[in-house]
KEMAR-898864 format. One record per residue (C-alpha): residue in one letter; x, y, z. Coordinates in nm, 3 decimals, padded with zeros to 5 digits. Each point is the difference from the previous one (the first is absolute). Example, Ala and Ser with C-alpha at 12.3 -4.5 7.8 and 13.67 -1.06 7.14 Angstrom:
BEGIN
type:A X:01.230 Y:-00.450 Z:00.780
type:S X:00.137 Y:00.344 Z:-00.066
# end
This chain:
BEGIN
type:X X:00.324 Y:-01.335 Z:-00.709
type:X X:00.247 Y:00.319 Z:-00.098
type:X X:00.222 Y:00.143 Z:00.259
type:X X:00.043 Y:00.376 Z:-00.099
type:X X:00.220 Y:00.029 Z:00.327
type:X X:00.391 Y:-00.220 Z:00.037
type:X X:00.340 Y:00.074 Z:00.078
type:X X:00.101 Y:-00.355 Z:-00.207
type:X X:00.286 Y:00.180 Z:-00.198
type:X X:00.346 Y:-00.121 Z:00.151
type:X X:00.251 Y:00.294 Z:00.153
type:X X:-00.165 Y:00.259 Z:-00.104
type:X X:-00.155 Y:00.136 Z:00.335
type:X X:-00.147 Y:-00.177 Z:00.321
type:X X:-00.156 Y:-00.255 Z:-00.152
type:X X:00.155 Y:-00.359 Z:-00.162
type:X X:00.389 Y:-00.026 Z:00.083
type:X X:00.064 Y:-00.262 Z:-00.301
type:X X:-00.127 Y:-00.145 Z:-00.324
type:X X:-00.091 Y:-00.316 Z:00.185
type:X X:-00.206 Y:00.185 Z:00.263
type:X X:-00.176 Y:00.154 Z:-00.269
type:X X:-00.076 Y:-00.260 Z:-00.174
type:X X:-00.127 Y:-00.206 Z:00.334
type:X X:-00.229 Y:00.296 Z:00.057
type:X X:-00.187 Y:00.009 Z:-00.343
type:X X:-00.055 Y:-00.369 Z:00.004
type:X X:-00.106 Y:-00.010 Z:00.343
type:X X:-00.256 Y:00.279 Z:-00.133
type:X X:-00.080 Y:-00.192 Z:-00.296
type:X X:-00.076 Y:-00.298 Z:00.223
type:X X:-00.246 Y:00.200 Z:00.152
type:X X:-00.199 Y:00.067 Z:-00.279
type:X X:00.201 Y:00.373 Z:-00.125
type:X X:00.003 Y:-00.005 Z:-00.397
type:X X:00.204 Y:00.380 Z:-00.040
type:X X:00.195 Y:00.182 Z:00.225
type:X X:00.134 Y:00.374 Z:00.003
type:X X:00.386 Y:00.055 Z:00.108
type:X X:-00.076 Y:00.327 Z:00.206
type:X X:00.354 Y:00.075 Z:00.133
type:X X:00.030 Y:00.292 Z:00.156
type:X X:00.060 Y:00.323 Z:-00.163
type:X X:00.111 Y:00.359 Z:00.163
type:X X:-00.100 Y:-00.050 Z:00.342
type:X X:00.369 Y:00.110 Z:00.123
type:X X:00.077 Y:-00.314 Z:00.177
type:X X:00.060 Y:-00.251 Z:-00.363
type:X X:00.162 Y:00.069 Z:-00.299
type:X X:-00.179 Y:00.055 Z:-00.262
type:X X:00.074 Y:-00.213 Z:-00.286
type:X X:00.029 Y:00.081 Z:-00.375
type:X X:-00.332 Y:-00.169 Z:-00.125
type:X X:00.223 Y:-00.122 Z:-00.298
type:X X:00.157 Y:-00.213 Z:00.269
type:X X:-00.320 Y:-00.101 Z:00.185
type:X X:-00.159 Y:-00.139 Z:-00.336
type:X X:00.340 Y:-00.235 Z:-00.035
type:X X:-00.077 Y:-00.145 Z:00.325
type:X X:-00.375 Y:-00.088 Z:-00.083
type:X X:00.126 Y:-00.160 Z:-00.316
type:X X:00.230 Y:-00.194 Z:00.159
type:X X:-00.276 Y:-00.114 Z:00.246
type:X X:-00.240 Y:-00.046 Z:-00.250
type:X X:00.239 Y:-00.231 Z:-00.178
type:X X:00.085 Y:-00.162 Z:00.331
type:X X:-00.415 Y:-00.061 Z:00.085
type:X X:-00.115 Y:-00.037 Z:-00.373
type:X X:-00.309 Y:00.207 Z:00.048
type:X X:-00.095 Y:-00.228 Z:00.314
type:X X:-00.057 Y:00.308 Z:00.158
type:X X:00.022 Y:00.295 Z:-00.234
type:X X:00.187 Y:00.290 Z:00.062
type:X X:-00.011 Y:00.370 Z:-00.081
type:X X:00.140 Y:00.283 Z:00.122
type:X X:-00.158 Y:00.270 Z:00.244
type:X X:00.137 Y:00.225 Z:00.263
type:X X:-00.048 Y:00.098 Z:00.351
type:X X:00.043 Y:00.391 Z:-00.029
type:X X:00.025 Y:00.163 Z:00.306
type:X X:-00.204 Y:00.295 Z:-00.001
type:X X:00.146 Y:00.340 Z:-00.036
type:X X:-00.093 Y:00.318 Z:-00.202
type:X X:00.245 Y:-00.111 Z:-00.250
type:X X:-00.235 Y:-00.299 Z:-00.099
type:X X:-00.154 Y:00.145 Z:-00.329
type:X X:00.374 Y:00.050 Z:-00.126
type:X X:00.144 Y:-00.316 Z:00.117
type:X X:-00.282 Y:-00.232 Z:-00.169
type:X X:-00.085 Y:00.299 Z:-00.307
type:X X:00.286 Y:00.214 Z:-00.063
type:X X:00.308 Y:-00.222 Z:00.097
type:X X:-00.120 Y:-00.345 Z:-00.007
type:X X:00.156 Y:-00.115 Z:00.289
type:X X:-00.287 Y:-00.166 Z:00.184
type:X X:-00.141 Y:-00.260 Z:-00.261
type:X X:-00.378 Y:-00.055 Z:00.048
type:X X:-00.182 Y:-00.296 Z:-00.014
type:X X:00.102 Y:-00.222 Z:-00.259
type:X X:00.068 Y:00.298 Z:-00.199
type:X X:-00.403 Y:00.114 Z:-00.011
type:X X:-00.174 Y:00.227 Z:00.150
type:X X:00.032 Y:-00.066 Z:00.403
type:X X:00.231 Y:00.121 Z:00.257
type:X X:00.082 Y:-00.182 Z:00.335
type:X X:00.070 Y:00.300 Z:00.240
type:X X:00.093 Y:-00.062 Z:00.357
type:X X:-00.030 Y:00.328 Z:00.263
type:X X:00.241 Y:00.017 Z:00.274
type:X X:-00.106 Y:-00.257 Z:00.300
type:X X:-00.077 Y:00.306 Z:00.251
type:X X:-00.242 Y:00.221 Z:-00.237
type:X X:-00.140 Y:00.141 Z:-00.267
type:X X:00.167 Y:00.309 Z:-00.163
type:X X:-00.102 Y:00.305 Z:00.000
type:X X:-00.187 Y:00.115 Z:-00.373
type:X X:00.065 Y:-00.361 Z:-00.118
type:X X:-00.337 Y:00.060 Z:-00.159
type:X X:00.143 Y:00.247 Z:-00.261
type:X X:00.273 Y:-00.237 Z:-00.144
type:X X:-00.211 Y:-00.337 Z:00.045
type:X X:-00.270 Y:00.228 Z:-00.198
type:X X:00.296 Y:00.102 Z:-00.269
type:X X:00.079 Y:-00.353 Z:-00.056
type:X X:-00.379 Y:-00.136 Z:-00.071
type:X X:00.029 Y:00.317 Z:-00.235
type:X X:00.290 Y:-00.178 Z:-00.196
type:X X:-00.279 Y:-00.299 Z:-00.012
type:X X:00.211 Y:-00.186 Z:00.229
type:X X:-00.171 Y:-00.173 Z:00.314
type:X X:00.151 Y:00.027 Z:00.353
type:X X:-00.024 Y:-00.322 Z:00.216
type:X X:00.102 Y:00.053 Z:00.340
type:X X:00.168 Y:-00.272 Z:00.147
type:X X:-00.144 Y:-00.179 Z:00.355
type:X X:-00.158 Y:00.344 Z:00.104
type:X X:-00.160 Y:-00.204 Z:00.324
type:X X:00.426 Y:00.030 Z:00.119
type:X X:-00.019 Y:00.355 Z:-00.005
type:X X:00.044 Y:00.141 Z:00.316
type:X X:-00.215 Y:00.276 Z:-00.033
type:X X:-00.271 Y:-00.154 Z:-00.249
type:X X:-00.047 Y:-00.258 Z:00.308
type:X X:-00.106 Y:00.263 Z:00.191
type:X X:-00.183 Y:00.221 Z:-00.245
type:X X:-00.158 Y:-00.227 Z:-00.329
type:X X:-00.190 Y:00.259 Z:-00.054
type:X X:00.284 Y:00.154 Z:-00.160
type:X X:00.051 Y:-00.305 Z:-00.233
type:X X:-00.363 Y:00.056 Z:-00.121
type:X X:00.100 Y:00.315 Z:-00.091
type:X X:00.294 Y:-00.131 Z:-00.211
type:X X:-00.244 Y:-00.241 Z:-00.127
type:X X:-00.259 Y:00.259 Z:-00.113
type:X X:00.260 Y:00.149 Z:-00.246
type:X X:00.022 Y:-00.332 Z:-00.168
type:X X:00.293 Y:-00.168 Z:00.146
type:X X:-00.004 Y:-00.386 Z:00.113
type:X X:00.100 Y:-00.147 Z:00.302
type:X X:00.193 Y:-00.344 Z:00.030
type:X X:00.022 Y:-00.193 Z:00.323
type:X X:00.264 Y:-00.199 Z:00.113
type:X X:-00.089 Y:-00.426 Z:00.062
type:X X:00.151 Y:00.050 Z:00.332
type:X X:-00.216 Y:00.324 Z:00.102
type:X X:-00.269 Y:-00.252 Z:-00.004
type:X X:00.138 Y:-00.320 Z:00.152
type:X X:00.135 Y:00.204 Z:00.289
type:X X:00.390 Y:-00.025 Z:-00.093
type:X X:00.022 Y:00.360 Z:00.096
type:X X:-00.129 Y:00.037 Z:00.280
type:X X:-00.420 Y:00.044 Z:00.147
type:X X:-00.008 Y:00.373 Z:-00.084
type:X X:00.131 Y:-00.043 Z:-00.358
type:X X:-00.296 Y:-00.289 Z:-00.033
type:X X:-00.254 Y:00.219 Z:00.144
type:X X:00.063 Y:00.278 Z:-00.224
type:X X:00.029 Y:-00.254 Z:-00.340
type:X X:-00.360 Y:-00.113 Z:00.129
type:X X:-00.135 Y:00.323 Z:00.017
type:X X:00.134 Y:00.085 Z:-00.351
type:X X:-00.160 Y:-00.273 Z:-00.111
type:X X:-00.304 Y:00.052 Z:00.130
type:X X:-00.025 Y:00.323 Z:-00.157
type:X X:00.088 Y:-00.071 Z:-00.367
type:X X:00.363 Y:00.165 Z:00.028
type:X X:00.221 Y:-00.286 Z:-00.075
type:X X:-00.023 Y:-00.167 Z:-00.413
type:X X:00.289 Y:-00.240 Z:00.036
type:X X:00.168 Y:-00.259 Z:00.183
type:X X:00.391 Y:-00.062 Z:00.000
type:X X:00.217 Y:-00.182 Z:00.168
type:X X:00.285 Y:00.284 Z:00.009
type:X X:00.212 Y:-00.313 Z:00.055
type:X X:00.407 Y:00.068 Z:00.077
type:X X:00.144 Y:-00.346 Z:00.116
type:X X:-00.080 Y:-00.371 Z:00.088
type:X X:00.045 Y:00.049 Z:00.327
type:X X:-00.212 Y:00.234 Z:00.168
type:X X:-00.177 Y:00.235 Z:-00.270
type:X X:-00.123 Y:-00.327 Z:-00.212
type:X X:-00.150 Y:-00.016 Z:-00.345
type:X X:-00.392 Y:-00.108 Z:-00.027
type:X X:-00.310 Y:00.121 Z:-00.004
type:X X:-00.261 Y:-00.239 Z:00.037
type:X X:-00.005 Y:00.003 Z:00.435
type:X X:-00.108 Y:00.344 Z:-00.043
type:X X:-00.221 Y:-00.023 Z:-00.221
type:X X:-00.215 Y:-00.210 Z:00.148
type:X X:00.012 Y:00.199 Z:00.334
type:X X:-00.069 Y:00.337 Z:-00.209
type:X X:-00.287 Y:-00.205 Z:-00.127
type:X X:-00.172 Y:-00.111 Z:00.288
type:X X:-00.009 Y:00.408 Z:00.076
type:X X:-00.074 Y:00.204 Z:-00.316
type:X X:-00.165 Y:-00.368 Z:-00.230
type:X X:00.155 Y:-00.250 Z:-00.280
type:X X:-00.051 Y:00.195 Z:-00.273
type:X X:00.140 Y:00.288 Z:00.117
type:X X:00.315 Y:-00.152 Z:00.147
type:X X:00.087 Y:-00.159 Z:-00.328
type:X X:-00.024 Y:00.295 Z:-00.203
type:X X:00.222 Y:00.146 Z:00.213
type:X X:00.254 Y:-00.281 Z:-00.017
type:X X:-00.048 Y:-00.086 Z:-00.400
type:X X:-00.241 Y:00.176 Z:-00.218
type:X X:00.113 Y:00.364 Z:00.154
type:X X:00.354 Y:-00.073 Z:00.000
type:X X:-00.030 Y:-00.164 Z:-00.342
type:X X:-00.142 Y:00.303 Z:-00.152
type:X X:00.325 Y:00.195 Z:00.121
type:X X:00.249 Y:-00.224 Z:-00.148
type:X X:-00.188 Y:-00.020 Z:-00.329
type:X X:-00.055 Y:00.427 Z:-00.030
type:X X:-00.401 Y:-00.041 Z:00.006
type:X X:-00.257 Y:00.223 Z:00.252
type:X X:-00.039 Y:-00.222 Z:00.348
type:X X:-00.347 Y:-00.170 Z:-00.006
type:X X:-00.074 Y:00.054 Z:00.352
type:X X:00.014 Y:00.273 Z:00.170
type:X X:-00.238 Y:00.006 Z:00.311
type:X X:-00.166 Y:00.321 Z:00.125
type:X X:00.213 Y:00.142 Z:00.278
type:X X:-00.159 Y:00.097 Z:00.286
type:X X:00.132 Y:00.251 Z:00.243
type:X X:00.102 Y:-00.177 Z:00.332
type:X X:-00.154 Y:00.120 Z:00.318
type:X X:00.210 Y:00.151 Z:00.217
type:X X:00.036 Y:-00.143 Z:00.393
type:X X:-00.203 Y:00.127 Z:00.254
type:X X:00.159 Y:00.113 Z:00.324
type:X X:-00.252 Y:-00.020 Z:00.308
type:X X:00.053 Y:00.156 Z:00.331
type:X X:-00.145 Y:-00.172 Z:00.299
type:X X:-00.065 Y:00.142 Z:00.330
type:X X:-00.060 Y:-00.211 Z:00.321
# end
């Protein structure tokens, strides 16, 4: 499996507080069957600094040399969304995508959606760069309204779900809403968005095998390897289900 999703770099936000956590999180990952992982610290979300990638790329080579490719790691970023995202990942470089290709991880703020995200999400697939929004089933409003991720989703960006969306770590509303992405074709990877060894864990495989008793095998794995893989290495996704737009509840009134 490839995890396109970790906080595994030491001190440089809320994820790992040492080398030796980090390095207990990527083998605990590689025990459970994780070949690559992406270092997504994040980036301009007003809350973490935001680190000089020069400095980020030290500290996967020193983990690298630490694991010995046992798992791999490259270097992403969890960029907060803002209007300024076509600059920061473009213009100023500040927000290195995945692995240096063609992908972005974007996270929106937990409460909503922005207003005319559309425009600069639409600029950035315009500067052949793809935006993968991070756990959108945590979204406050996108719980509410999917709908509005299939939107997203029609313009061509991906979706990413978080392993505990699905195993119910967050909460029964947050799992409802990752099953009813699913369901609908709006979510092309599985991460583990992994920050500690205590309570936000590395591994993937639990939830993959829950995702696959909803959505099928072969499209679980492809969202936890092949997918994923494809990101790391530059190269087109090979799967890409056909969203469907999710139906909207149904209030009914009853009189006695």
């Amino acid at each position: 499996m490839v995890d396109i999703h970790s906080h595994i770099l030491h001190q440089v936000d809320d994820g790992s507080h040492s080398l030796d956590e980090s390095i207990e999180m990527c083998r605990a990952s590689a025990d459970d069957g994780i070949r690559v992982m992406v270092a997504t610290p994040h980036a301009h979300d007003g809350k973490h600094t935001t680190h000089n990638p020069e400095l980020l790329n030290q500290k996967v080579t020193e983990l690298n040399n630490q694991l010995r490719g046992i798992p791999k790691i490259v270097l992403g970023c969890e960029l907060r969304f803002t209007h300024e995202i076509v600059k920061q990942i473009c213009e100023t470089h500040t927000a290195p995508t995945i692995a240096g290709g063609p992908y972005a991880l974007i996270e929106f703020p937990h409460a909503m959606v922005p207003p005319g995200s559309e425009r600069p999400l639409f600029e950035l697939m315009s500067n052949r760069i793809t935006p993968i929004i991070a756990h959108p089933e945590r979204n406050a409003m996108l719980m509410d309204e999917p709908n509005r991720f299939y939107e997203l989703i029609s313009l061509g960006v991906l979706g990413q779900m978080d392993t505990g969306s699905i195993t119910g770590q967050f909460g029964k509303k947050v799992q409802k809403a990752a099953r009813v992405m699913l369901e609908n074709g709006l979510i092309h990877f599985i991460a583990s968005d992994c920050h500690n060894t205590r309570n936000r864990l590395p591994g993937m495989s639990a939830a993959v095998a829950l995702t696959a008793k909803i959505v099928g095998e072969e499209y679980a794995r492809a969202m936890a390897d092949d997918n994923p893989a494809a990101v790391v290495e530059g190269r087109p996704i090979p799967t890409c289900p056909t969203a469907t737009l999710p139906q909207k509840k149904r209030k009914w009134l009853l009189f006695g």
